[in-house]
C-alpha positions in Angstrom: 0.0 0.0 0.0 1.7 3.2 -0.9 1.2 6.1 1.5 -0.4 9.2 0.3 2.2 11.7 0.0 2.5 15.0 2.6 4.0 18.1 2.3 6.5 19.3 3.7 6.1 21.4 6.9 5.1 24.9 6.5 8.1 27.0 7.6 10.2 25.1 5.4 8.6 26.5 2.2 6.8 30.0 3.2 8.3 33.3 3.5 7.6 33.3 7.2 10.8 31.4 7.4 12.8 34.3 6.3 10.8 36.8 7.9 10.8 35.6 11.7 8.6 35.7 14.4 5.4 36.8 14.3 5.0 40.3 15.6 3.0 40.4 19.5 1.4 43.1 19.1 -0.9 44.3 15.8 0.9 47.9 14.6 -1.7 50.5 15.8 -1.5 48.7 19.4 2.8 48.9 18.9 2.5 52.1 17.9 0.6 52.9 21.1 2.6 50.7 23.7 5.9 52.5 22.3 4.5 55.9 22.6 3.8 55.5 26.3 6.7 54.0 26.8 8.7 56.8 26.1 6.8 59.1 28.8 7.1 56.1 31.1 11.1 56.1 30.3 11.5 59.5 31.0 10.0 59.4 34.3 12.9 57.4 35.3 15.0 60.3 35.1 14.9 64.1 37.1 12.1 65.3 37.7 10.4 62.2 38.0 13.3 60.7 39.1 11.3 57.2 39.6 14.7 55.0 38.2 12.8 51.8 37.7 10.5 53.3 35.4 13.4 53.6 32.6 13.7 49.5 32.8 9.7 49.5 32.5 10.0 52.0 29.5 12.8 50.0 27.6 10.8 47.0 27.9 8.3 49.2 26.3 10.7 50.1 23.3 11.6 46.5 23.0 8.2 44.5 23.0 6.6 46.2 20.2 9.8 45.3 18.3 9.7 41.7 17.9 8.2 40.7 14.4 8.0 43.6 13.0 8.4 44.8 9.4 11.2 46.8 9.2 9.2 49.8 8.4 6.5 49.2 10.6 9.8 49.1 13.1 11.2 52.2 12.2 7.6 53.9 13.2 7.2 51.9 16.1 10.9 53.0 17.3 10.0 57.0 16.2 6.9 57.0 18.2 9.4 55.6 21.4 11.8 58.8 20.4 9.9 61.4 20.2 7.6 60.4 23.0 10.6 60.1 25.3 12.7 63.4 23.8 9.8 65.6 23.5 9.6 64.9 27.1 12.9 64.6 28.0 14.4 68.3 26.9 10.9 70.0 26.8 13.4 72.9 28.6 14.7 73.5 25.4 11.6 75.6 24.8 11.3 77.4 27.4 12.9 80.5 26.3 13.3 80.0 22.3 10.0 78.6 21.4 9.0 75.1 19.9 11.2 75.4 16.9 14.5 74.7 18.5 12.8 71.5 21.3 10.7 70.1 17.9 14.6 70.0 15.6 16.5 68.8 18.3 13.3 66.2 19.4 12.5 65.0 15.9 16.4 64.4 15.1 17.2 62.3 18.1 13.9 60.5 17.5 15.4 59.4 13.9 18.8 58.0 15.4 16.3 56.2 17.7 14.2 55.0 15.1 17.0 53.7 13.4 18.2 52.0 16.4 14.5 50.3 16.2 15.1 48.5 12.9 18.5 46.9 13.9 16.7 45.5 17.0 13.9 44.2 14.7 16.9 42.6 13.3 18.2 40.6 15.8 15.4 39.4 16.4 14.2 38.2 13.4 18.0 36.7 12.7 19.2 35.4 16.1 16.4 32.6 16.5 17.2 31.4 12.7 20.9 31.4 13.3 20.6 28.5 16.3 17.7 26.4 17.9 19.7 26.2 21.4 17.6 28.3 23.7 21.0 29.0 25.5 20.9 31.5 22.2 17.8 33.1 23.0 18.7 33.3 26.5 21.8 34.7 26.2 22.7 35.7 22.9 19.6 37.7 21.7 19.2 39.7 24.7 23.2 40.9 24.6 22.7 41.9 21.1 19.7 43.8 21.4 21.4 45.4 24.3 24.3 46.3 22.3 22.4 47.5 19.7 20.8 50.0 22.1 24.4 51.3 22.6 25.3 51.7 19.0 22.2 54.3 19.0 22.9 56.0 22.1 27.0 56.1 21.0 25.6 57.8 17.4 23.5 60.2 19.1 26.3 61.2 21.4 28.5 61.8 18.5 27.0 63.0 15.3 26.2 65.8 14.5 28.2 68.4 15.9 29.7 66.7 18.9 26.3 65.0 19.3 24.1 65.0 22.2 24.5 62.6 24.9 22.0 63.5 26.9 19.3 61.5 27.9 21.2 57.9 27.4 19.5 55.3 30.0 22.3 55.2 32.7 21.8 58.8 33.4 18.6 57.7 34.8 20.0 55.4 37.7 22.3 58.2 40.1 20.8 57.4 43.0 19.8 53.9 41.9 21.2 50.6 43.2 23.0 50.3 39.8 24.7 53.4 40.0 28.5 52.0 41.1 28.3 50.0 38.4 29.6 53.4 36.0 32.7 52.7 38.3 33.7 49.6 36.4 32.3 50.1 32.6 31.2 54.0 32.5 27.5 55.0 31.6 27.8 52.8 28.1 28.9 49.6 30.4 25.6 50.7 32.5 22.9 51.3 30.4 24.3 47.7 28.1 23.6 46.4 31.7 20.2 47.9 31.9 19.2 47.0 28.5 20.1 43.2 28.9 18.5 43.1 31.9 15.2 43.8 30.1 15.8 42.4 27.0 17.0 39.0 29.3 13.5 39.2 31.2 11.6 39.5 28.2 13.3 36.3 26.7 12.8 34.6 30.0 9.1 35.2 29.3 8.7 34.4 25.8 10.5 31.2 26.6 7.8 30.1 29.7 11.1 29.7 31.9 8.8 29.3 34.7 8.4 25.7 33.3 12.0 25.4 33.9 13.7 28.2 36.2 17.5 26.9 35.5 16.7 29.0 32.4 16.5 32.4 34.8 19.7 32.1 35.8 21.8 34.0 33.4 19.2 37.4 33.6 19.3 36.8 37.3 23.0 36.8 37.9 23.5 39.6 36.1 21.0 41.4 38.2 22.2 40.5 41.7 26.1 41.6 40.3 25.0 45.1 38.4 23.0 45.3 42.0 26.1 44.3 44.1 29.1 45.0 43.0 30.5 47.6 44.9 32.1 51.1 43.5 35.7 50.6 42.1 38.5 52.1 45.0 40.2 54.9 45.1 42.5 56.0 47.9 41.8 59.2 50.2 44.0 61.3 50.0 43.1 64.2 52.1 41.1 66.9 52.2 40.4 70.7 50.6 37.9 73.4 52.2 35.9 75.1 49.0 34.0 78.1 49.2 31.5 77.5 46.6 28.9 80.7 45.8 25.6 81.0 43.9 24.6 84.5 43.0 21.3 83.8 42.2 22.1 86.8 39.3 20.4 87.8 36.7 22.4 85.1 34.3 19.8 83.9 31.8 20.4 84.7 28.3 17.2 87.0 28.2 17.4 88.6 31.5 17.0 92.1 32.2 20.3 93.8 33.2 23.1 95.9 33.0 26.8 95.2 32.4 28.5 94.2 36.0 24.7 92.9 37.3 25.6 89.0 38.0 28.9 90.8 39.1 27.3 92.5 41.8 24.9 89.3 42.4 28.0 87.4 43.0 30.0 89.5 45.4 27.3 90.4 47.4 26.3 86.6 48.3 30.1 85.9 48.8 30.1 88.8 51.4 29.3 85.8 54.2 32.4 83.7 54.1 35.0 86.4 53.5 35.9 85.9 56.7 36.4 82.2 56.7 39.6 79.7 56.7 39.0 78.3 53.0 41.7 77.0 50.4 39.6 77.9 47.2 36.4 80.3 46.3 34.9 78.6 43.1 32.0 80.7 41.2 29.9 79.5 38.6 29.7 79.3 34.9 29.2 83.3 33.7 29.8 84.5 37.6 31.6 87.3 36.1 30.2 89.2 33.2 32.9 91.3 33.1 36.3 90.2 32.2 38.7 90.8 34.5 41.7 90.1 32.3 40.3 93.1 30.3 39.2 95.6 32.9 41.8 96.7 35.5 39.0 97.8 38.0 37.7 93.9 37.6 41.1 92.9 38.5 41.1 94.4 41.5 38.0 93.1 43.1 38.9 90.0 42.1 42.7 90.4 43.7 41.1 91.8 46.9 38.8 88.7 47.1 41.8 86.6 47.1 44.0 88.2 49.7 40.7 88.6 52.1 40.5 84.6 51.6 44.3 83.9 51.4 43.0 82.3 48.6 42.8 81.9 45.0 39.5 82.1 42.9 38.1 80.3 40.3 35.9 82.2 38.0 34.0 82.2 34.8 33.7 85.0 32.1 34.1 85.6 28.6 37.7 85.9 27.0 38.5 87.1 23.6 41.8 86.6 21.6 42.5 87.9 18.2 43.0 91.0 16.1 39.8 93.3 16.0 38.1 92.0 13.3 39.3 88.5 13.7 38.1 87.8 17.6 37.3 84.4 19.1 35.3 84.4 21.9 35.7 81.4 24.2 33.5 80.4 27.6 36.7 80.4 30.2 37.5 79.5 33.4 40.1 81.7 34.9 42.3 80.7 38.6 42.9 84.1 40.3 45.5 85.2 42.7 46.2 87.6 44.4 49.0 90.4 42.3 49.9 88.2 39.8 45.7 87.7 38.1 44.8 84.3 36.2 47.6 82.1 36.5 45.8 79.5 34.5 42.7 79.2 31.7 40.6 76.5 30.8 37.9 77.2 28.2 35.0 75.1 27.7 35.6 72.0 25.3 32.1 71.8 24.0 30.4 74.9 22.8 26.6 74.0 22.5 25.6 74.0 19.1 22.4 76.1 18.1 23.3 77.8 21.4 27.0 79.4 22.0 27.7 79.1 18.3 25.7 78.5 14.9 27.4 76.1 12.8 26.9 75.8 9.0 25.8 79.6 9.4 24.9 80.0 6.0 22.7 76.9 5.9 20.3 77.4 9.3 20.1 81.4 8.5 18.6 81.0 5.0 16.4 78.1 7.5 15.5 80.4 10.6 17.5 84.0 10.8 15.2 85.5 13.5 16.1 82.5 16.0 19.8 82.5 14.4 20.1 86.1 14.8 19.7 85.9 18.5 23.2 84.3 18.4 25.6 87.4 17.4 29.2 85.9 18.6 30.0 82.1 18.6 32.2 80.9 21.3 35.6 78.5 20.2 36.6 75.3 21.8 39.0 75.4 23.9 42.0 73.0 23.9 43.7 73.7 27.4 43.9 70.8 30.0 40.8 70.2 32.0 42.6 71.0 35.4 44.1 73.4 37.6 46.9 73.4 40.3 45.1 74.9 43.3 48.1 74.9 46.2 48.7 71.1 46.0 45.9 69.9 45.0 45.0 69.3 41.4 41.2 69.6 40.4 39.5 68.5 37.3 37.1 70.8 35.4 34.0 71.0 33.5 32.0 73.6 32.1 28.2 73.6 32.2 27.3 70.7 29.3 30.9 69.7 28.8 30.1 67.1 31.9 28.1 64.9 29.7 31.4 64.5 27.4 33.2 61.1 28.9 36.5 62.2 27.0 36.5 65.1 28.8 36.0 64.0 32.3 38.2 61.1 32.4 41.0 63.6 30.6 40.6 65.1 33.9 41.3 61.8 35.9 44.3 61.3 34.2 46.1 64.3 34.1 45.8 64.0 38.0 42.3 65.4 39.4 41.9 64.9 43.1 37.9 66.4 43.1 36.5 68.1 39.8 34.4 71.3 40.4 31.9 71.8 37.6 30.5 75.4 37.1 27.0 75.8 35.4 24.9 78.2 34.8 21.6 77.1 34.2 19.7 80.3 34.6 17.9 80.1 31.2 16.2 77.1 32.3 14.7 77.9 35.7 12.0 75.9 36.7 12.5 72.9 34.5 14.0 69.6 34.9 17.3 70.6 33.1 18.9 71.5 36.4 18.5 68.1 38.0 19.0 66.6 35.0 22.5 68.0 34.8 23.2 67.1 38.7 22.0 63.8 38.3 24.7 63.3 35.8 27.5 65.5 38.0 26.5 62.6 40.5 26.7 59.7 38.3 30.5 61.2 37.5 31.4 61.1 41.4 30.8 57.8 41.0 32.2 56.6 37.9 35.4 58.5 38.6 35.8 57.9 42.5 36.3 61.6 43.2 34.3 64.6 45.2 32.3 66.7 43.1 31.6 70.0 44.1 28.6 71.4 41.0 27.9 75.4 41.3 25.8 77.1 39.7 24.7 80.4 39.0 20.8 80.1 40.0 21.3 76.2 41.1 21.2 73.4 42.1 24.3 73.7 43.5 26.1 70.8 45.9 28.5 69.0 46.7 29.2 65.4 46.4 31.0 62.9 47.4 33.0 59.6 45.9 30.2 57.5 46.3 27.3 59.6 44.9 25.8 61.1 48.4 24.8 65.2 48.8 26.5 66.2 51.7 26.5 70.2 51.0 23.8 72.2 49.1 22.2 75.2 48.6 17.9 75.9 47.6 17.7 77.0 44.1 16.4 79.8 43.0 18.1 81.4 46.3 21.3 83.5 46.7 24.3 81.5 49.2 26.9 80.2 49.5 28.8 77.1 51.1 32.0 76.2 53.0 32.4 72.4 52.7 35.6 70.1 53.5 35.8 68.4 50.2 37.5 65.1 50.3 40.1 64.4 47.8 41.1 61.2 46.7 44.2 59.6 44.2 43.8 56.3 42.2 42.2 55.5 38.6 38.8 53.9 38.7 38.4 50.8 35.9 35.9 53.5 34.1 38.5 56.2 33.8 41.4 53.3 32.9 39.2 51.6 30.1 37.4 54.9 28.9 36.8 54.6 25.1 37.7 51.3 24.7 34.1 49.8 26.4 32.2 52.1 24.0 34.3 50.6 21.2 34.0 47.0 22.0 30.0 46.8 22.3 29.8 48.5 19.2 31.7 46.4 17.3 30.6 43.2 18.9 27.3 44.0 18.6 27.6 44.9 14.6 29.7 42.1 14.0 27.3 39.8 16.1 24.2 41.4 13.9 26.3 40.8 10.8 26.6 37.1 11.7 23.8 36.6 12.8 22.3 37.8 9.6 24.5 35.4 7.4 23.8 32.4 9.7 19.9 33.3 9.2 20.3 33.3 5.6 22.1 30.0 5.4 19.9 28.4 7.9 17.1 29.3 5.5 18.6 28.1 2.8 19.4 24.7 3.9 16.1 24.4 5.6 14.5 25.2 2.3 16.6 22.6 0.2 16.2 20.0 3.1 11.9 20.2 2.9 12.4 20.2 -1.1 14.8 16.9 -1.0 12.1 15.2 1.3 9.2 16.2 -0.6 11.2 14.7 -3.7 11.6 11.6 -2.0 7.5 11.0 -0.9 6.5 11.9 -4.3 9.0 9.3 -5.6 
């Protein structure tokens, strides 16, 4: 009797094969699921400040992911972006209207997008490359995590220096995860974070409940990212700052006259002239005058120095070059008494769009009454990010320059004992960008194993020590000023040592792993395709 022939099974022949799994949700209810996720991420980061909402909102990003057209992926990940950005730097607005928040939103939203369809990638390749659930486990969830990184490392460095702001370790400064920056910097974090989730969600697509060995991997990376400890440094003393917010008028649009914040500035550090201090720091723009230009400057700044037996570290505006040919540049200046600034360090990182324009001729023709506002564009600097105070070697950072890794682990390793960042954040008063900014002044503490002290003009200013913890401040909004024994401390983190190289490796390890997986997919295909034909050959025979 000759059995009646059957076909082959149905993945072996239909395009499903090639496609992957089928998506969980239908688009409109993706579309929807993403969106709210990126409000629930952002609430995971100041103001909010609820850190376990940014794991809830990438699992948010991710789910809608899986299946998905690449397309349909692409909208799905842009509906996650601009959910989250339009959210996340809403400040931007607050003083130059929707144009400049809706660019900067909708461009960040499109490196996040793109970031969507190489996650819909892996995983549509990684479960054809291997049937071992090991691979799902392990494998996939990794991937997708690095993948996460390749978009936040793009976004942090094109265009223009990029914008690393809003990357998912800056959520967790006062989380349990937050020593882990110690070890493997903000990337090495937020890779952590996104495995994490991307392991849980594998866990449950799997039923692991049916067999819980098949936690294990997700789980142990949990309770290490939870308990490993901040990397050591060695304490190496200690150094009393006098730190001052003038509460000024500072903003970019304020009301005032030349010498105002000045005024604002001298007149809240009135209350610890008379104290025993080793430094007097001011904030980002504490003097709009400069002093290395006006002789009467000078002297109030000299007479500040010999009342504190001190030097001073202030911020102003310099300007080098012929008339005609001037660069202006955003400087830090350490004063002392009868000899003036013995050292300079000018900002790194001129915000684009808002200390300089670039591609002038392009975004003029685009938007010349919000270009216009803009008259002089500040330089980078190049100078070292430190200064000699006494003995003591601090590292420096200038308003948005602290979200730069480069920058603040240049610092480390020319020799910084503390850092002291100076900010001036009073163009955003009343918005989250303040505690935004602090939250990552914190994180830094940590990664790098050293006392922050972070003053600004109209706050929040405090200081901080090695492990992350306030233990000076002032109210915002509020003229004062602080005296604080900072503790100093010697010896290169694993962050600081590795730097670049963590980036690097998770970005090309997670391409490379894409790109194999991809090949491996293909082939799998392929020979699954040939295999069903050869059998259904045979039964017909």
């Amino acid at each position: 009797m000759t059995a009646e022939p059957t076909a082959p099974p149905r993945d072996l022949r239909s395009p499903a094969a090639v496609r992957g799994p089928r998506p969980i949700l239908p688009l409109w209810a993706a579309l929807i699921v993403s969106a709210l996720g990126g409000f629930v991420y952002d609430l995971g980061f100041p103001g909010a400040g609820v850190w376990p909402f940014a794991f809830v909102g990438i699992a948010m990003a991710l789910v809608p992911l899986i299946g998905r057209s690449l397309l349909s992926s692409f909208h799905v990940g842009l509906a996650f972006g601009l959910a989250f950005y339009l959210s996340h730097v809403s400040w931007t607005a607050l003083y130059l209207g929707p144009i400049p928040w809706l660019a900067l939103s909708i461009l960040e939203s499109l490196f996040v997008a793109g970031g969507a369809v190489l996650v819909t990638l892996a995983y549509r390749w990684v479960p054809q490359a291997g049937r071992s659930r090991w691979l799902q486990l392990i494998a996939l969830p990794a991937l997708v995590a690095g993948l996460w990184i390749v978009r936040e490392s793009v976004t942090g460095t094109f265009p223009y220096g990029g914008f690393p702001w809003g990357r998912a370790a800056l959520s967790q400064s006062e989380s349990p995860f937050a020593p882990v920056v110690s070890w493997i910097g903000s990337t090495g974090l937020g890779f952590v974070m996104v495995a994490i989730t991307a392991g849980a969600i594998e866990w449950v697509r799997a039923r692991g409940w049916r067999d819980l060995r098949t936690g294990i991997p997700v789980a142990a990376l949990l309770v290490v990212a939870v308990a490993v400890p901040a990397f050591p440094t060695t304490p190496a003393g200690e150094l009393r700052v006098a730190s001052v917010q003038g509460n000024g008028p500072a903003g970019y649009f304020d009301e005032r006259e030349q010498g105002d914040v000045l005024r604002a500035q001298l007149e809240a550090t009135e209350p610890v002239l008379g104290e025993d201090v080793d430094v007097l720091l001011w904030p980002e723009g504490g003097s709009d005058i400069d002093p290395t230009r006006s002789t009467s400057v000078a002297r109030i700044f000299d007479r500040l120095s010999e009342d504190l037996d001190a030097p001073v570290i202030l911020n102003t505006v310099t300007v080098e070059g012929a008339e005609g040919e001037e660069r202006f540049y955003n400087t830090s200046l350490l004063w002392e008494a009868g000899e003036g600034a013995v050292d300079r360090f000018a900002k790194r990182n001129p915000v684009p769009f808002g200390e300089y324009i670039p591609d002038r001729w392009f975004y003029d023709a685009l938007a010349p009454e919000l270009t216009g506002l803009i008259q002089r564009g500040y330089s980078p600097g190049t100078q070292a990010p430190v200064f000699d105070v006494g003995r003591t070697v601090t590292g420096l950072a200038i308003c948005f320059d602290v979200i730069y890794d480069e920058l603040i682990w240049e610092g480390a390793r020319d020799g910084a004992e503390l850092y002291m960042l100076q900010t001036n954040n009073a163009d955003f008063r009343g918005t989250d960008e303040n505690q935004q900014q602090l939250a990552i002044a914190r994180l830094r503490a940590i990664e790098t194993g050293r006392s922050v002290v972070n003053i600004s003009t109209v706050g929040t200013s405090q200081v901080i020590d090695p492990a992350g913890r306030t233990i000076d401040a002032l109210p915002a909004y509020e003229a004062g000023a602080m005296v604080t024994d900072v503790e100093l401390r010697t010896g290169l983190t694993a962050s600081v040592v590795l730097g670049g190289m963590v980036p690097l490796v998770i970005v090309v390890l997670s391409l490379g792993g894409l790109a194999w997986a991809g090949v491996a997919a293909q082939r799998n295909a392929r020979h699954r395709t040939g295999s069903g034909a050869g059998r259904e050959t045979a039964l017909e025979a």
